[in-house]
SELUMMI-458895 format. One record per residue (C-alpha): x, y, z; residue number from 1. Coordinates in nm, 3 decimals, decimal comma, always signed. Example, Ala and Ser with C-alpha at 12.3 -4.5 7.8 and 13.67 -1.06 7.14 Angstrom:
BEGIN
+---------+---------+---------+------+
|      px |      py |      pz | resi |
+---------+---------+---------+------+
|  +1,230 |  -0,450 |  +0,780 |    1 |
|  +1,367 |  -0,106 |  +0,714 |    2 |
+---------+---------+---------+------+
end
This chain:
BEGIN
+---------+---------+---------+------+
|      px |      py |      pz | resi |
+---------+---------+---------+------+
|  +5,289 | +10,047 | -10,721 |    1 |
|  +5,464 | +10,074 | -10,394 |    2 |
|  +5,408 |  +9,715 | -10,313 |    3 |
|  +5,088 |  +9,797 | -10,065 |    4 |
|  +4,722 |  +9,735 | -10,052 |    5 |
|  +4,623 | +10,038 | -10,173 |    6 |
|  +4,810 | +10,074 | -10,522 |    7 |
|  +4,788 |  +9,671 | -10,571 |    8 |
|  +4,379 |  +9,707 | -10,585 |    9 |
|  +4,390 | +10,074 | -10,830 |   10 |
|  +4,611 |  +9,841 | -11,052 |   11 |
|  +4,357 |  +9,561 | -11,017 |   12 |
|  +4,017 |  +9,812 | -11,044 |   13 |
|  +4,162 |  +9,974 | -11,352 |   14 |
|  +4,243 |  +9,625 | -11,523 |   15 |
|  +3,908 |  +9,481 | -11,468 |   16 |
|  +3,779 |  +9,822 | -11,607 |   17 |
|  +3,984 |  +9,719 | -11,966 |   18 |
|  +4,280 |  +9,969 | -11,930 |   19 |
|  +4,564 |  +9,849 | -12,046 |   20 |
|  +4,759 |  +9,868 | -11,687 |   21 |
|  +5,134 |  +9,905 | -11,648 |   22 |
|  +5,288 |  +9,825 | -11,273 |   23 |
|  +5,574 | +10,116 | -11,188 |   24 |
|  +5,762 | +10,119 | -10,887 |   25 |
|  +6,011 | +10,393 | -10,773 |   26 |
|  +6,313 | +10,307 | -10,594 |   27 |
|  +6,395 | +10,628 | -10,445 |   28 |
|  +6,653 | +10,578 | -10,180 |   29 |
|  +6,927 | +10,307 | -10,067 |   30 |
|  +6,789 | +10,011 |  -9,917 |   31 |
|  +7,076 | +10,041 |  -9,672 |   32 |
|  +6,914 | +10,375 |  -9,547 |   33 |
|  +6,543 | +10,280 |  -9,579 |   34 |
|  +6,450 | +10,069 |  -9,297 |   35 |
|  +6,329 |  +9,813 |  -9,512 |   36 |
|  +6,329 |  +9,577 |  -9,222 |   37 |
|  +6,037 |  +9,786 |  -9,070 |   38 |
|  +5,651 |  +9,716 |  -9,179 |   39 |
|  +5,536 | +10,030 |  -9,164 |   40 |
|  +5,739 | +10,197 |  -9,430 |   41 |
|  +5,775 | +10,219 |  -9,779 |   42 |
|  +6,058 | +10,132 | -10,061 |   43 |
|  +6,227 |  +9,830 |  -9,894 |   44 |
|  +6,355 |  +9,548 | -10,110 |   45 |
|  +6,013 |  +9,328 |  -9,970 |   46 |
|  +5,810 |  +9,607 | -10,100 |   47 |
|  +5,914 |  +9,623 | -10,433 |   48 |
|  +5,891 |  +9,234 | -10,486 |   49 |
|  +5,528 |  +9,259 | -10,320 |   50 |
|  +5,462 |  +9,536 | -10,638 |   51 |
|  +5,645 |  +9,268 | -10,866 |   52 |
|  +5,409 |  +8,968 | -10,705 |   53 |
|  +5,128 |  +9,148 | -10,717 |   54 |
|  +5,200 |  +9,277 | -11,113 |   55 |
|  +5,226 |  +8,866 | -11,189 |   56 |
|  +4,881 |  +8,776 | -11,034 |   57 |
|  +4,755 |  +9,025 | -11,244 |   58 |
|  +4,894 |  +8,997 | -11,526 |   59 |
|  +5,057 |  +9,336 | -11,644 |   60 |
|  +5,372 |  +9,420 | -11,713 |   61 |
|  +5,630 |  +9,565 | -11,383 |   62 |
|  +5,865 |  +9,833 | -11,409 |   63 |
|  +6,154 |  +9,984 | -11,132 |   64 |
|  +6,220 | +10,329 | -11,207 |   65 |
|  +6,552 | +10,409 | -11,009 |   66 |
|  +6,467 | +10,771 | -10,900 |   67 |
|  +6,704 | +10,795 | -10,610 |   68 |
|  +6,886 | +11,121 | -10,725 |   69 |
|  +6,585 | +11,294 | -10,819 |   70 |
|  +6,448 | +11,189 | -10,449 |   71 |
|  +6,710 | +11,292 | -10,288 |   72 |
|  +6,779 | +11,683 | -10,442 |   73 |
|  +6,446 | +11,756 | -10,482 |   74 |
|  +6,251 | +11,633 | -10,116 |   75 |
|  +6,571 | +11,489 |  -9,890 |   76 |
|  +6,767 | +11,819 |  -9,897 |   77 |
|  +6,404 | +12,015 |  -9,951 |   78 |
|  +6,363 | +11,828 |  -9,569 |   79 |
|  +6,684 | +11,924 |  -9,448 |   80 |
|  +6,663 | +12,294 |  -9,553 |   81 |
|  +6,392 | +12,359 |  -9,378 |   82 |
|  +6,457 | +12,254 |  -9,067 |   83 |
|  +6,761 | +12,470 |  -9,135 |   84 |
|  +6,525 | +12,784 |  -9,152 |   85 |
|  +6,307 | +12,722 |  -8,841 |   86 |
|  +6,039 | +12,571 |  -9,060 |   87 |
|  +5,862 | +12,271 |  -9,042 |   88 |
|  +5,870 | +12,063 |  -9,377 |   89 |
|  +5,613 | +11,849 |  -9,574 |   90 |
|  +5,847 | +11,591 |  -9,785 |   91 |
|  +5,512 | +11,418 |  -9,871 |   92 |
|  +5,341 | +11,698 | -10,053 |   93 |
|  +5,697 | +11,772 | -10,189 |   94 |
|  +5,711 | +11,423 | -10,275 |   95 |
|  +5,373 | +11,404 | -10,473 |   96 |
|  +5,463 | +11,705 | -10,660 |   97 |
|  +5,810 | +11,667 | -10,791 |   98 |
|  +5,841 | +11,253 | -10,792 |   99 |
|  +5,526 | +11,053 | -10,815 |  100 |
|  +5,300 | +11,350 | -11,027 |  101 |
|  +5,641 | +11,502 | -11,151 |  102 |
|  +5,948 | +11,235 | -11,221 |  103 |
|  +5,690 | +10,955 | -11,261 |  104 |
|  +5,481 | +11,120 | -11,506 |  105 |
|  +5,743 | +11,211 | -11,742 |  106 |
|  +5,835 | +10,856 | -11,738 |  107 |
|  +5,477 | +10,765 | -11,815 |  108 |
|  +5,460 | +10,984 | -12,104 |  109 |
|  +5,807 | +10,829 | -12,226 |  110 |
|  +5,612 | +10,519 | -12,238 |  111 |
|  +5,326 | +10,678 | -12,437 |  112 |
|  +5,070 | +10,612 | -12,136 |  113 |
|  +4,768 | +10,850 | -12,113 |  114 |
|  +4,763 | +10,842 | -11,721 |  115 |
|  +4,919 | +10,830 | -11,409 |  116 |
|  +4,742 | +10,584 | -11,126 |  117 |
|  +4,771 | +10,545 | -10,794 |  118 |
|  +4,650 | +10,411 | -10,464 |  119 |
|  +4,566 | +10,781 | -10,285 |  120 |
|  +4,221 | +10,835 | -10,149 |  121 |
|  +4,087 | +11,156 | -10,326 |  122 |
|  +3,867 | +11,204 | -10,614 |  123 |
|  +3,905 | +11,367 | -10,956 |  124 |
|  +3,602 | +11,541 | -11,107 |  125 |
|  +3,632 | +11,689 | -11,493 |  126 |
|  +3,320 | +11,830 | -11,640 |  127 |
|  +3,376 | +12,180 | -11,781 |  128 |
|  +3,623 | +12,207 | -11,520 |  129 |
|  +3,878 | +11,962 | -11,328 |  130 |
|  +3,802 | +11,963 | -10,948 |  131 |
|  +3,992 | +11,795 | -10,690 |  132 |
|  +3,764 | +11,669 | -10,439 |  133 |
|  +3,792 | +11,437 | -10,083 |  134 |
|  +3,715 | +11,093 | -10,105 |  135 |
|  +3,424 | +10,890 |  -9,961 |  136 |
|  +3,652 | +10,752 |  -9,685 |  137 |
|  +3,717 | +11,080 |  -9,540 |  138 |
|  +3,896 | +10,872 |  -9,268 |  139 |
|  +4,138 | +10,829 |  -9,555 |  140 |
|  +4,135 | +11,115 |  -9,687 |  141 |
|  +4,456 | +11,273 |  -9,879 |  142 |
|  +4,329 | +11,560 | -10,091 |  143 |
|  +4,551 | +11,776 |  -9,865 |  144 |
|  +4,869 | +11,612 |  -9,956 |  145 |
|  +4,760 | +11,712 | -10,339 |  146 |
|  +4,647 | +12,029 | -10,318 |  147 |
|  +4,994 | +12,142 | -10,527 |  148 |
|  +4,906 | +11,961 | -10,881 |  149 |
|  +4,829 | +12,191 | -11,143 |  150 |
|  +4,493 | +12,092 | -11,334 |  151 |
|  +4,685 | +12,052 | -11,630 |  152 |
|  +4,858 | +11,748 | -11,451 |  153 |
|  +4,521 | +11,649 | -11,272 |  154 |
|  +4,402 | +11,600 | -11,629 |  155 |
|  +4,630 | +11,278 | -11,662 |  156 |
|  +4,573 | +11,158 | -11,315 |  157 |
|  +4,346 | +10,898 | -11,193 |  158 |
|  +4,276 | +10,807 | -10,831 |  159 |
|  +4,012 | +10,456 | -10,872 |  160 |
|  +3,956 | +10,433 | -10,491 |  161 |
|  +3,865 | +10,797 | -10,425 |  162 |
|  +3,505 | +10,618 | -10,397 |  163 |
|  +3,592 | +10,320 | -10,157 |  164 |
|  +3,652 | +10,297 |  -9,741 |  165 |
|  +3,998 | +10,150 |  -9,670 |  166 |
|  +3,805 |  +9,814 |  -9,577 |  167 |
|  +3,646 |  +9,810 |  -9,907 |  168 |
|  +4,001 |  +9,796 | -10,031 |  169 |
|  +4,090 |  +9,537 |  -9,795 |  170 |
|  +3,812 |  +9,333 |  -9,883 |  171 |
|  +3,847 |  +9,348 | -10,247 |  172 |
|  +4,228 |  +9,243 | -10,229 |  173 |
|  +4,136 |  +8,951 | -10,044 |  174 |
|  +3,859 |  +8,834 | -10,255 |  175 |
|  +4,147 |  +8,898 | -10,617 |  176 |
|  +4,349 |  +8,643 | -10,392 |  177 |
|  +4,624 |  +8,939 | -10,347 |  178 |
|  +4,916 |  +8,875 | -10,096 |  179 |
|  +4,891 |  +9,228 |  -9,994 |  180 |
|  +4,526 |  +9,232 |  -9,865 |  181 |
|  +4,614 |  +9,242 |  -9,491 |  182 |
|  +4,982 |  +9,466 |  -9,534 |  183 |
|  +5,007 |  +9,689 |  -9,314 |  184 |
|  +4,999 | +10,109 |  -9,384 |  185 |
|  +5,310 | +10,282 |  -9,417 |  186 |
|  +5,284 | +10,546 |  -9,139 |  187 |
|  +5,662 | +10,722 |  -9,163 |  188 |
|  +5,875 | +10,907 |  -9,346 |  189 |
|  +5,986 | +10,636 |  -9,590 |  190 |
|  +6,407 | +10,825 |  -9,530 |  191 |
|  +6,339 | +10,868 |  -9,148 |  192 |
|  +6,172 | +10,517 |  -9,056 |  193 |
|  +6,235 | +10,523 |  -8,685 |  194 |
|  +6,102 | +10,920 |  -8,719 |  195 |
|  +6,391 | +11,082 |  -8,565 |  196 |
|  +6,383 | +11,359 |  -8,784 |  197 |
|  +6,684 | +11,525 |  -8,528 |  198 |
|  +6,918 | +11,214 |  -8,573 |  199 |
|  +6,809 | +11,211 |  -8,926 |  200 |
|  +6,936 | +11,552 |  -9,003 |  201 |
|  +7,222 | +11,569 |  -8,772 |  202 |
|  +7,326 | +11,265 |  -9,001 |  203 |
|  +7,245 | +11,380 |  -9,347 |  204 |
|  +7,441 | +11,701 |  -9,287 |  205 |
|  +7,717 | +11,592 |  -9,076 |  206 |
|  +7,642 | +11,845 |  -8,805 |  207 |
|  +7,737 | +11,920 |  -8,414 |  208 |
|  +7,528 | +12,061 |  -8,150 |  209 |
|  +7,496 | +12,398 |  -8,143 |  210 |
|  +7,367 | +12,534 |  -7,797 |  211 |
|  +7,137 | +12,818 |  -7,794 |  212 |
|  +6,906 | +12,987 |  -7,500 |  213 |
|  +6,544 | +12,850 |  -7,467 |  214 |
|  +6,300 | +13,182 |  -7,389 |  215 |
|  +5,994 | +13,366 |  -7,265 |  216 |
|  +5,799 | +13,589 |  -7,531 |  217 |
|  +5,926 | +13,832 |  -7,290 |  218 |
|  +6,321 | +13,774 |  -7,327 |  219 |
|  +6,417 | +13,566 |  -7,013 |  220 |
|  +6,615 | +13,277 |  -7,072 |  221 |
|  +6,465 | +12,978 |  -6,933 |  222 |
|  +6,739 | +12,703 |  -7,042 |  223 |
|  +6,964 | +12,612 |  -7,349 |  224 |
|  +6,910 | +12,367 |  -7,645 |  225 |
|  +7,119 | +12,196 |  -7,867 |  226 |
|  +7,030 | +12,328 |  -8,217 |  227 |
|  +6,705 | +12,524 |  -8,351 |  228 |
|  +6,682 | +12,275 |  -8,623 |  229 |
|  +6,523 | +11,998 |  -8,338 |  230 |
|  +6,210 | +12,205 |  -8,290 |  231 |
|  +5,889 | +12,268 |  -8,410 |  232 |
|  +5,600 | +12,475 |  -8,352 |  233 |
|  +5,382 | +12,331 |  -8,085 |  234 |
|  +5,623 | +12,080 |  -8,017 |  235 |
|  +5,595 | +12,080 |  -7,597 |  236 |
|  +5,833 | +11,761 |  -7,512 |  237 |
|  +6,170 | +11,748 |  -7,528 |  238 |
|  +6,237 | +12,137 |  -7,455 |  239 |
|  +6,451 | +12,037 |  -7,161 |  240 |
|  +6,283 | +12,309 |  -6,888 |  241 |
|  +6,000 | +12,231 |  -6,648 |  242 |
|  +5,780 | +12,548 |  -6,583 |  243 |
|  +5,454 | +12,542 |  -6,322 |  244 |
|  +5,226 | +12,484 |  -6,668 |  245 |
|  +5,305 | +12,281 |  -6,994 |  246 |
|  +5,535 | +12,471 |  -7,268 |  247 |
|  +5,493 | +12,475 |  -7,577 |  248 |
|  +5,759 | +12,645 |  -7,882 |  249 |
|  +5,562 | +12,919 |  -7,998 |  250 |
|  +5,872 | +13,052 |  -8,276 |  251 |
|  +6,174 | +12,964 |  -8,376 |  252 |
|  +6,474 | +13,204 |  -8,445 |  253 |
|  +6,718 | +13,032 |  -8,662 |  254 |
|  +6,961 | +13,348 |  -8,721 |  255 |
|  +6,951 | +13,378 |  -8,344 |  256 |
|  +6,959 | +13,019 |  -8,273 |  257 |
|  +6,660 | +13,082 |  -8,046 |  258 |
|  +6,378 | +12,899 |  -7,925 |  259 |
|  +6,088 | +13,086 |  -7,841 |  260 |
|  +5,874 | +12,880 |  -7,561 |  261 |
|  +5,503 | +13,036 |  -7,406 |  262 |
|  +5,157 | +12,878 |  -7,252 |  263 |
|  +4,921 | +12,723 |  -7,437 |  264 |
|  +4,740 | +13,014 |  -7,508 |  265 |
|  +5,024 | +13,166 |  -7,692 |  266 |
|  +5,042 | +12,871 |  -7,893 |  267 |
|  +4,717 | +12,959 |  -8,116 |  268 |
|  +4,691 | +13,197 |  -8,376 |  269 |
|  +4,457 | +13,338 |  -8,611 |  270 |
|  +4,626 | +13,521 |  -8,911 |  271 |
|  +4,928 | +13,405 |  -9,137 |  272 |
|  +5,082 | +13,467 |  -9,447 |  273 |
|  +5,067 | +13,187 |  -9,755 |  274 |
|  +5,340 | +13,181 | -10,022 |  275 |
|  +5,345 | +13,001 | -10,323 |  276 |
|  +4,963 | +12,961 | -10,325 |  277 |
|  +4,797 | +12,685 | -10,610 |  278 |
|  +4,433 | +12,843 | -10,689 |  279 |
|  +4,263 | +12,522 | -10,832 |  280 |
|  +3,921 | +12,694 | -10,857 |  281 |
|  +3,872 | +12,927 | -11,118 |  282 |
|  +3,647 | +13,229 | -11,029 |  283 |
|  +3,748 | +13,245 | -10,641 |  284 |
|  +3,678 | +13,589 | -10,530 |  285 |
|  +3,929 | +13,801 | -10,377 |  286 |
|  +3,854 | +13,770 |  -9,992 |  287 |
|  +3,578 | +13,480 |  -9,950 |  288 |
|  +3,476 | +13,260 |  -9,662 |  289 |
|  +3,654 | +12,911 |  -9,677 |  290 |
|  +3,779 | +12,617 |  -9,448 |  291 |
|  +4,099 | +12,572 |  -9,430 |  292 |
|  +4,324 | +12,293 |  -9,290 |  293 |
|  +4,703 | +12,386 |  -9,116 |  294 |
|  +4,794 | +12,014 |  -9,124 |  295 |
|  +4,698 | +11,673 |  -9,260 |  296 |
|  +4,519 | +11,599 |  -8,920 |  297 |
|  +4,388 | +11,924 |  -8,868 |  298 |
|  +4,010 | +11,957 |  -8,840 |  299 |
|  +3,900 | +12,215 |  -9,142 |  300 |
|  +3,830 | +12,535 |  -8,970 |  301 |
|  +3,617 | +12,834 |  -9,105 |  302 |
|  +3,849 | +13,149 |  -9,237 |  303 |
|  +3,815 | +13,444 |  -9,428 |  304 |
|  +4,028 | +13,392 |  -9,720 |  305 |
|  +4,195 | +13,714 |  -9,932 |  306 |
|  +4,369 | +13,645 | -10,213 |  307 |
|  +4,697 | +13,926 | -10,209 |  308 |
|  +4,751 | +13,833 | -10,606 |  309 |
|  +5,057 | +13,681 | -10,720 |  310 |
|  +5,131 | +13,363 | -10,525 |  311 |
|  +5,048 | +13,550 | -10,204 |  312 |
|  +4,737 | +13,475 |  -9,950 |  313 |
|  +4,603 | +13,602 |  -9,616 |  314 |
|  +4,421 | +13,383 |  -9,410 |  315 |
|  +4,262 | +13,474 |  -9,079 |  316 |
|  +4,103 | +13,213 |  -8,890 |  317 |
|  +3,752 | +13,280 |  -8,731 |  318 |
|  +3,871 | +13,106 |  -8,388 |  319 |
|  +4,254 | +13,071 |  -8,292 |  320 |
|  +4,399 | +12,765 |  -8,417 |  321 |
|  +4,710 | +12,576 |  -8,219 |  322 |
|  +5,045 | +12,521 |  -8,363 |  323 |
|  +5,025 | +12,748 |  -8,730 |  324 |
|  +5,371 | +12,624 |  -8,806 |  325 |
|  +5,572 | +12,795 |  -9,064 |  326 |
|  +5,695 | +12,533 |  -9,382 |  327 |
|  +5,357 | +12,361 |  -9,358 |  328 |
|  +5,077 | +12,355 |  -9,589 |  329 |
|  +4,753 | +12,576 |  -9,575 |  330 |
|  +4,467 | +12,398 |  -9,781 |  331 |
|  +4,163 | +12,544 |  -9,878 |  332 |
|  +3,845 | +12,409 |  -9,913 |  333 |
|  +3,449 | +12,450 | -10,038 |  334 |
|  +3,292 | +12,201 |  -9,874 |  335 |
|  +3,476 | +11,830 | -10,014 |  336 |
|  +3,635 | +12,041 | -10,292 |  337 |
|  +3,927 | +12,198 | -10,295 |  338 |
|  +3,996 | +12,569 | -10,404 |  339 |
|  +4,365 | +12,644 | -10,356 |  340 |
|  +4,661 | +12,610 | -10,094 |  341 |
|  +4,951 | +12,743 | -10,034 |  342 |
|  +5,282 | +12,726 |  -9,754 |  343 |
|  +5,265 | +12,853 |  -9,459 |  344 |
|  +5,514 | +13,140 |  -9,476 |  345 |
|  +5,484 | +13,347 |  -9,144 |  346 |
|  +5,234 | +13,459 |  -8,842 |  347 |
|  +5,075 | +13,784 |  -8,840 |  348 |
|  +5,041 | +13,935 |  -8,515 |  349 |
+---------+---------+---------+------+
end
């Protein structure tokens, strides 16, 4: 229970359905370092005595599960590594894999509970097989951000609003008399609340500017930068040169210290490499037709899927796509449900 709307009504939903409910809430970084005095974040001291308020209205029982170190080796220096190697990270997927379906659920077993709950808007289907599918509210949706749970863990998960809009949630709060009802979202990076992930970084690591040339896909040196690490693909402000049409960083070169810039046009790709790829689908074929999604707000987009065994996947894209960004996630989908996904590992020309 992070002390919003969302996870205060699950709690509620799977009460009135006679489960015997148990609050949790993770404190998983100092309050000091937080931004707990801005509304649209997550694990402030206000948030966790929203979760606490909310637990006494309905009745269960409220735990704080202090998981600050695991937090902090397993997605805070995940975060800073990557931008360390000229790709883009995810601490959210990383998050719902090693803390809230990973730290969490051990703790839930400790306390011989059957399942984990929470607020996220995705559905769970088991029938001869577990699927993982969007939710109703597609608005909503977060089946991307999920993509990296095994079945065996979708097995003890349990998502109650995967069938409800966001103001079905709303509503229902505010009928249950719930303090919550009209909270606002978290929308940041709970660790980087002001989303400077640069200051962040330069922070966390202690580190200096480092200058390094800004270039053409041909070589020519347009300007200088301050440190790879403050890039992304597709990022076009903030590159510090002016050119007769927008720029846009096309590839980073972190050995080099280089920052690749080019048109728009030379921002979209088709083909990339996956690493690391979760096949949730039993029975996918080798190479198959499937949509596939290079961000959370990426609009699926129709790909030819080929499966390279191992943990390895090719996808090529049926139309170019803008900003394929290295350290992101590729999900894979049949329709609502999805097959697989992987990391984004590199661009194939």
């Amino acid at each position: 229970m992070s002390g919003g709307v969302d996870s205060s009504v699950a709690a509620a939903i799977l009460k009135e359905a006679g489960y015997e409910v148990i609050g949790a809430t993770m404190k998983i970084w100092p309050k000091e370092l937080c931004g707990q005095e801005k509304e649209k974040t997550c694990c402030s001291l206000k948030d966790i005595e929203d979760a606490r308020k909310v637990s006494r209205d309905l009745g269960i029982r409220h735990y704080v599960l202090n998981l600050e170190e695991d937090f902090r080796k397993d997605v805070i220096d995940y975060f800073a590594d990557e931008y360390f190697s000229g790709r883009t990270p995810n601490p959210c997927i990383v998050c719902n894999e090693k803390i809230k379906f990973g730290s969490l659920l051990k703790k839930a077993e400790s306390l011989d509970c059957d399942f984990i709950a929470t607020g996220h808007y995705a559905r769970i289907e088991i029938n001869y097989s577990i699927r993982l599918r969007e939710s109703a509210d597609k608005a909503k949706d977060q089946s991307y951000v999920l993509f990296c749970l095994k079945q065996s863990r979708l097995k003890k998960i349990l998502f109650p609003l995967g069938a409800l809009t966001k103001n079905n949630v709303r509503l229902k709060a505010k009928e249950l008399g719930l303090n919550v009802h009209d909270k606002p979202d978290s929308q940041e990076i709970c660790f980087v609340p002001d989303n400077d992930y640069s200051g962040f970084i330069k922070k966390y690591r202690d580190i200096k500017p480092q200058k390094g040339d800004v270039i053409d896909s041909s070589g020519k040196a347009l300007g200088q930068h301050a440190g790879f690490w403050n890039f992304t693909i597709g990022q076009r402000r903030g590159l510090g040169i002016a050119g007769k049409a927008p720029l846009y960083v096309i590839e980073i070169k972190p050995k080099q210290n280089i920052v690749v810039v080019g048109g728009a046009g030379d921002a979209k790709k088709k083909k990339f490499l996956v690493k690391r790829v979760n096949w949730l689908e039993k029975g996918v074929k080798k190479e198959t037709e499937l949509e596939v999604k290079i961000r959370y707000n990426h609009k699926k987009a129709k790909a030819l899927v080929k499966d390279l065994g191992g943990d390895a996947a090719e996808i090529d894209f049926k139309e170019p796509q803008n900003a394929i960004t290295p350290g992101q996630a590729a999900v894979f989908y049949d329709g609502e449900y999805v097959t697989g996904g992987g990391w984004i590992d590199k661009i194939i020309p």
